[in-house]
C-alpha positions, 0 to 999 in steps of 0.5 A, a space after each residue: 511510472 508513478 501510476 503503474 508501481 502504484 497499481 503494482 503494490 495494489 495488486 501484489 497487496 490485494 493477492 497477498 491479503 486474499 490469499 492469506 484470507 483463503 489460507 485462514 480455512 486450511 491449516 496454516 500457522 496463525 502467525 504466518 496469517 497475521 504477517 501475510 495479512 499485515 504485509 499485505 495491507 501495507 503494499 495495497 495502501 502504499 500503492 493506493 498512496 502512490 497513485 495519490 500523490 501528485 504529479 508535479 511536487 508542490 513547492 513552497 516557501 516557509 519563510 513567507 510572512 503572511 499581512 
């Protein structure tokens, strides 16, 4: 489930970011462009993130002394 919503935002990310890129040649407003293009780094590099992390979580104690 992980995989697949990570692939998701991915996607969505990378569309969004070229379209805002596509969207810089017509006369759009540069603010719109600047937030499309933001928004959408920030979804493909929380899905590259998702797709990272691994399966089982790893699990630790903090409290171990180390001889």
């Amino acid at each position: 489930m992980k995989l697949i919503i990570g692939i998701g935002l991915c996607i969505t990310g990378t569309v969004i970011w070229a379209a805002m890129l596509v969207g810089a040649f017509l006369f759009m407003s540069p603010t719109v462009l600047s937030l499309g293009v933001i928004i959408g780094g920030a979804l493909t590099a929380s899905g590259i993130i998702l797709i990272s992390l691994p399966i089982h979580p790893i699990r630790f104690s903090y409290f171990d002394k180390e001889r």
